[in-house]
C-alpha positions as CSV (number, residue, x, y, z in Angstrom):
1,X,58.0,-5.2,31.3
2,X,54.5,-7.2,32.0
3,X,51.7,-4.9,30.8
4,X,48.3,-5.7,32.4
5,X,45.7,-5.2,29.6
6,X,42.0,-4.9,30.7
7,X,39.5,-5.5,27.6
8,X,36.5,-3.0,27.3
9,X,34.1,-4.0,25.1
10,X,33.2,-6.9,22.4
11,X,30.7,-5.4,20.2
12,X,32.9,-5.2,16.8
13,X,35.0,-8.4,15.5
14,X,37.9,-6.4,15.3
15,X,38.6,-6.4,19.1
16,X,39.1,-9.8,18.9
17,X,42.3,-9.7,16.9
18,X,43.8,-7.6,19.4
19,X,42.8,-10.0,21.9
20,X,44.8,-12.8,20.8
21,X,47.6,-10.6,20.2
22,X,47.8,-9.6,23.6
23,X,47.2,-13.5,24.9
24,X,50.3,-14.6,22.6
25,X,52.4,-11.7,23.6
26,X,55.4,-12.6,25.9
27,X,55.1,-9.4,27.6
28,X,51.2,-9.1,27.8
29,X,48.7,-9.9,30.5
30,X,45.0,-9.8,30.4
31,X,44.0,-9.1,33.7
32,X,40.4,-8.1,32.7
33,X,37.8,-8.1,30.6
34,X,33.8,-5.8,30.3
35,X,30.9,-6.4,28.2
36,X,28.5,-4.0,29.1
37,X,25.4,-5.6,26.3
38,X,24.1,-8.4,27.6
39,X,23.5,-10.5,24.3
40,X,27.2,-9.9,24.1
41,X,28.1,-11.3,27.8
42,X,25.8,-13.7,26.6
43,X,27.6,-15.1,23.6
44,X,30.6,-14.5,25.2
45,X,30.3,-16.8,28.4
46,X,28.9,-19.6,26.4
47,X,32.0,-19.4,23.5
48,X,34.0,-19.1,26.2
49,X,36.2,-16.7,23.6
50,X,37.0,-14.2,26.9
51,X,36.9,-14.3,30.5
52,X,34.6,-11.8,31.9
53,X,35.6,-10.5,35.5
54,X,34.0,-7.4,36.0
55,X,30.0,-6.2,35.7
56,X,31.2,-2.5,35.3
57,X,33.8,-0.2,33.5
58,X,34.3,1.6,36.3
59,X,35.2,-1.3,38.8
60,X,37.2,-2.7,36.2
61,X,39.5,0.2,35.7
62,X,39.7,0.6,39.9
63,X,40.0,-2.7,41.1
64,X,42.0,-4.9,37.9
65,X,45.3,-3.5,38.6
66,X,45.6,-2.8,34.5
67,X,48.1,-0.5,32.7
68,X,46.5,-0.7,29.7
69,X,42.6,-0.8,28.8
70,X,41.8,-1.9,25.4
71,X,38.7,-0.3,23.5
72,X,36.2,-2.4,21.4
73,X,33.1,-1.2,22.2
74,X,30.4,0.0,19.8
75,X,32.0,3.2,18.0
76,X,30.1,6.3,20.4
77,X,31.0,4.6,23.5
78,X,35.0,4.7,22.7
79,X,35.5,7.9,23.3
80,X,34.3,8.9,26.7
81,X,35.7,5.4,27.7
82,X,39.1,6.4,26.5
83,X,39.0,9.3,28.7
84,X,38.1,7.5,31.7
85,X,41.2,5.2,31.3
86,X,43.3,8.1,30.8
87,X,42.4,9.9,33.7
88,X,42.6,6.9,35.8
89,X,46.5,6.5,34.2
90,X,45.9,3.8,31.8
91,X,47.7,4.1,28.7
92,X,44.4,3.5,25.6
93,X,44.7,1.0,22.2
94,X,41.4,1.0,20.5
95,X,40.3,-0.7,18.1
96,X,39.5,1.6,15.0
97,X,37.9,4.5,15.4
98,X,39.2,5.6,18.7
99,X,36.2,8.3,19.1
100,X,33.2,9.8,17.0
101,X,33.7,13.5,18.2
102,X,36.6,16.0,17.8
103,X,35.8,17.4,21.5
104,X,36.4,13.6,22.5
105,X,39.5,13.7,20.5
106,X,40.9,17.1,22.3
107,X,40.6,15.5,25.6
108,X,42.4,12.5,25.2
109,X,44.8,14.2,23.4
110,X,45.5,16.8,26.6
111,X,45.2,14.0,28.7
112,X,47.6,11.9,26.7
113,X,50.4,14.6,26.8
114,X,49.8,15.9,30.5
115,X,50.0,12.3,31.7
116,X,52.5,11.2,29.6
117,X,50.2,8.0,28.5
118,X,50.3,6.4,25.2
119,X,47.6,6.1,22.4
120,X,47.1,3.1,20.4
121,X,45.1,2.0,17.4
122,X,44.1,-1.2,15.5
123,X,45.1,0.7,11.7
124,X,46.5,-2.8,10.5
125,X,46.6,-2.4,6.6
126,X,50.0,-1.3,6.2
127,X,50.6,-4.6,8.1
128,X,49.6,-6.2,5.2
129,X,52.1,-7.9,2.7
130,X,51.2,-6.6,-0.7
131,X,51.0,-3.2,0.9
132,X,54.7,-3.4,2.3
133,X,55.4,-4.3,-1.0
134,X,53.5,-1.5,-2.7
135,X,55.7,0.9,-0.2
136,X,58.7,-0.4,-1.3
137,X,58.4,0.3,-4.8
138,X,57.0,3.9,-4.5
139,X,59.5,4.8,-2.1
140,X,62.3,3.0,-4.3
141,X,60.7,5.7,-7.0
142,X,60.5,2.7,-9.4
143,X,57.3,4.8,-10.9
144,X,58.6,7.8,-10.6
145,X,57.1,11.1,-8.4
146,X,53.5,9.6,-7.2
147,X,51.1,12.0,-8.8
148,X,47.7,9.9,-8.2
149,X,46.3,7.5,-5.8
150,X,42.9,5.9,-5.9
151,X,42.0,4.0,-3.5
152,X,38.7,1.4,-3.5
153,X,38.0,0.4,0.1
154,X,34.4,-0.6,-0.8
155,X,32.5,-3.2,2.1
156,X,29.6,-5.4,2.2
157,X,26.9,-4.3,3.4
158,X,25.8,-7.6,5.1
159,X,22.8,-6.3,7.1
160,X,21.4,-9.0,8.0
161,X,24.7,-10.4,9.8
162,X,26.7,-7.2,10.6
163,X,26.5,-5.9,14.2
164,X,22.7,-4.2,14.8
165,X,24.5,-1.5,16.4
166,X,25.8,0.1,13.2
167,X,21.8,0.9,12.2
168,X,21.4,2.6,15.3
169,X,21.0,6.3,15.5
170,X,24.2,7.5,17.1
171,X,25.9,4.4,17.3
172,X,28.2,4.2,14.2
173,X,29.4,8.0,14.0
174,X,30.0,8.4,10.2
175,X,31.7,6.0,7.2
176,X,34.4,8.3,7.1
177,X,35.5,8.0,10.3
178,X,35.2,4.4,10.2
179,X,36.7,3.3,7.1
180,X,38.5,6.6,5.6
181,X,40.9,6.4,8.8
182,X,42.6,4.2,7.3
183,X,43.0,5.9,4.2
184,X,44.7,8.5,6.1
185,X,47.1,6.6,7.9
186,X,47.8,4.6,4.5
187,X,48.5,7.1,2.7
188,X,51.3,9.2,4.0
189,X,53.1,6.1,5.3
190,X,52.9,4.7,1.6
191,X,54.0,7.8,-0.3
192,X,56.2,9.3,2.8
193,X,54.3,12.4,2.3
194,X,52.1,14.0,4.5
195,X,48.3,15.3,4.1
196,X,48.2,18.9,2.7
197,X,44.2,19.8,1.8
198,X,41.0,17.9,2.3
199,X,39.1,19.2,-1.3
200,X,35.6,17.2,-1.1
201,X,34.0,14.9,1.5
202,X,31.0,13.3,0.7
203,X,28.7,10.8,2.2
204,X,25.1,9.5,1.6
205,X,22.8,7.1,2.2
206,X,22.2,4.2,-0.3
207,X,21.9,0.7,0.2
208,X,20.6,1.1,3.8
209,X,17.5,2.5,2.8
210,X,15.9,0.8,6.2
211,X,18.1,2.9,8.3
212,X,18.2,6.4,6.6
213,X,20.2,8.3,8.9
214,X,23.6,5.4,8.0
215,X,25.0,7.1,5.9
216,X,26.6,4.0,4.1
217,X,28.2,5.8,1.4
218,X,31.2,7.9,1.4
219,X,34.1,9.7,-0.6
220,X,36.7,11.9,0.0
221,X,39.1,13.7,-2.5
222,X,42.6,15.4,-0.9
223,X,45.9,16.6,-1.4
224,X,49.5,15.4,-0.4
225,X,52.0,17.9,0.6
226,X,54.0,16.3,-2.7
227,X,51.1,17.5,-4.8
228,X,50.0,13.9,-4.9
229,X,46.1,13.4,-5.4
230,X,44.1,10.9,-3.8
231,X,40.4,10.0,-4.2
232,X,38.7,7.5,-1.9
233,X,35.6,5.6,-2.3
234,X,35.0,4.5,1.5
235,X,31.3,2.8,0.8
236,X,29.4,-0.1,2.0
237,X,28.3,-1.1,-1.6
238,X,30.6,-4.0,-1.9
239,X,28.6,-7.9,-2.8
240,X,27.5,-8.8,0.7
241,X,28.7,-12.6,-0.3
242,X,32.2,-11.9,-1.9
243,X,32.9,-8.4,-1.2
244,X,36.1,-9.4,0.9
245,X,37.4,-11.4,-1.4
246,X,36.5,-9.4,-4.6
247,X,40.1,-7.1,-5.6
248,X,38.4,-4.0,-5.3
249,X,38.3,-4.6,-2.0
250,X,41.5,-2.5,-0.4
251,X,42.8,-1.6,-3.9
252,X,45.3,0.8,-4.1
253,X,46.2,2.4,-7.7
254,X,49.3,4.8,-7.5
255,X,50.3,6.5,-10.7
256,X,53.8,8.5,-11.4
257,X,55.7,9.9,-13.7
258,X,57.6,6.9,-14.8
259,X,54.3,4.0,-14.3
260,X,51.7,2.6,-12.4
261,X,51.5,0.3,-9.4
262,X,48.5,-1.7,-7.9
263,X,47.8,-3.7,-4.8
264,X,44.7,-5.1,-3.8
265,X,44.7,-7.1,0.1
266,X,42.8,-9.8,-1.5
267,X,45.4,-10.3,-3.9
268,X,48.8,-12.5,-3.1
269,X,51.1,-9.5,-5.3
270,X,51.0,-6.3,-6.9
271,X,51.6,-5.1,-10.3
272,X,53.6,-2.5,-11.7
273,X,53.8,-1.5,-14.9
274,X,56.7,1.2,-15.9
275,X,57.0,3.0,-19.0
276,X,59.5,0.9,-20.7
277,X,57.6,-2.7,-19.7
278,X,56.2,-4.1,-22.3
279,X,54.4,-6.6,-20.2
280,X,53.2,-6.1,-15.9
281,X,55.6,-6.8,-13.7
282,X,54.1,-9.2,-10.5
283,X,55.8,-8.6,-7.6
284,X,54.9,-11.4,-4.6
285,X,53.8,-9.5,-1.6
286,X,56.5,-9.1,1.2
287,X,56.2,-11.1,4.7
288,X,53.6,-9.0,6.5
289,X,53.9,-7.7,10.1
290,X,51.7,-9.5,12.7
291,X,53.1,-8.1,15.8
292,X,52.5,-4.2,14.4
293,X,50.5,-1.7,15.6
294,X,50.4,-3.5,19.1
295,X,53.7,-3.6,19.3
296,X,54.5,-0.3,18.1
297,X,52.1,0.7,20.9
298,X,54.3,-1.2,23.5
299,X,57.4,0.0,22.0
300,X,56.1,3.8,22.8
301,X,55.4,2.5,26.4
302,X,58.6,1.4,27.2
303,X,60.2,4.6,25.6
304,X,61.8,2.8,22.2
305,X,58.9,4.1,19.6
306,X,59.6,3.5,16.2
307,X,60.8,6.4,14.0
308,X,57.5,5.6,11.0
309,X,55.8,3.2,13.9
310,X,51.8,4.2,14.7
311,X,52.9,5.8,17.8
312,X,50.5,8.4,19.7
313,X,51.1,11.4,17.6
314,X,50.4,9.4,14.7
315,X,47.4,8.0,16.0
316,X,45.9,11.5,17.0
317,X,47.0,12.8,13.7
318,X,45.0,10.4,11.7
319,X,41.9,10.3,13.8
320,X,41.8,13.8,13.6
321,X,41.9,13.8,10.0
322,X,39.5,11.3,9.8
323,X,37.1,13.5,12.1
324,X,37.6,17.0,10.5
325,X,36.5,14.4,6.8
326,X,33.8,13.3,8.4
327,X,32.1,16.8,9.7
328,X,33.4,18.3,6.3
329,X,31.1,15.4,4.9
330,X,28.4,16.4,7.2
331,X,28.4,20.1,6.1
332,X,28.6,19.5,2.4
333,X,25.4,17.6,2.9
């Protein structure tokens, strides 16, 4: 099958991964691509990174012939956009978040289902090798029963080069929902338990003093279903320089009842430490998975989805977990 991807929106990096996924894909076509910012048309044309063919959304979901319309747009914009393609027939992949708003999610959820469309998203860390890896050794039980995870996802900051969107009054839509959904979706897939009880939410505003209402710091405490514990710190505190490369960037600490393992995405293995080592163990990361969530998403189109694959239940499940976070967040404030 050929599916014809139209592009909505550049306005976070992110987008451009799945871009030149599709262009590489054998069974991809991008068929069209919208900017509506001008700046970003702008930068765009010049780099000559994309091919812009269409001034409007709406023309290019009429007139592009797409199956598939592809969501990287600034984070309150995905939402309604998501429902347009799906009411025109267009199966959705977004990058993450796919929406700010648990309304926004109800609709394309009803309009997924009565349409039969399929629901996408960018949630690449358990792509990752070190996080395959740390998989296999919980679900090998080589620690035992999980009891605790914490996970660090801390970012940089960087305001002076990340996207002037994100300090914008309704433009951003909550740290929760734009880091933690990850977090959900890691979760579950590492331990292969589901979520049972969001405890605490937090969020608060800290090193964005010039934009008060970014709320640029954020945790979450919850429960698995196994009785599994996991606290989150989801905050934008990280070194702006080295805060990707530092290890407490996407690191994951699991404890059983038999040891501990740790993986950190800036690190090339994880460690595990049993209780009968008398030294860590380093295990090399596994071969990662590049073709992932997009094809999982194709997979689902084509009617082969993958049994643990991020197909469109999954994808709902998580953002709604994500969302109901967030407003708990909100409310606790």
């Amino acid at each position: 099958m050929n599916h014809r991807i139209a592009f909505a929106g550049f306005r976070h990096p992110h987008i451009f991964s799945l871009h030149t996924r599709a262009k590489e894909h054998p069974e991809c076509e991008i068929v069209a691509a919208w900017e509506n910012d001008p700046l970003t048309r702008d930068h765009l044309r010049s780099s000559g990174e994309v091919v812009l063919t269409h001034e409007a959304f709406e023309h290019m979901l009429k007139e592009s012939g797409c199956t598939i319309v592809a969501l990287g747009d600034v984070y309150a914009q995905r939402g309604a956009q998501a429902i347009a393609a799906l009411k025109a027939g267009k199966h959705v992949i977004s990058d993450k978040p796919l929406c700010t708003a648990l309304d926004e999610l109800d609709q394309i959820a009803r309009l997924a289902q009565e349409k039969n469309l399929s629901v996408g998203c960018q949630l690449d860390l358990v792509e990752s090798g070190v996080m395959r890896q740390l998989q296999k050794v919980l679900r090998e039980g080589t620690i035992g029963s999980v009891c605790t995870l914490t996970i660090t996802a801390q970012h940089p900051l960087r305001s002076g080069s990340r996207a002037a969107w994100y300090f914008e009054p309704g433009q951003h839509g909550g740290t929760i929902n734009d880091i933690g959904v990850h977090v959900f979706h890691l979760a579950p897939w590492l331990t292969g338990s589901p979520w049972k009880t969001l405890l605490a939410a937090r969020e608060w505003n800290a090193k964005a003093a010039a934009a008060p209402h970014f709320k640029d710091c954020a945790q979450i405490f919850a429960v698995l279903e196994n009785g599994a514990s996991c606290f989150a710190d989801l905050s934008y505190l990280a070194p702006d320089t080295l805060g990707y490369e530092l290890p407490q960037y996407w690191r994951v600490t699991v404890h059983g009842t038999k040891g501990m393992a740790e993986a950190s995405y800036a690190r090339p293995h994880i460690t595990v430490v049993t209780d009968h080592d008398t030294t860590p163990q380093k295990l090399p990361a596994l071969t990662g998975k590049p073709a992932g969530y997009l094809q999982e998403f194709l997979d689902e189109i084509t009617g082969s989805p993958s049994p643990e694959g991020l197909g469109t239940v999954r994808v709902l499940s998580v953002s709604r977990q994500a969302l109901e976070a967030q407003a708990a967040a909100r409310h606790a404030a």
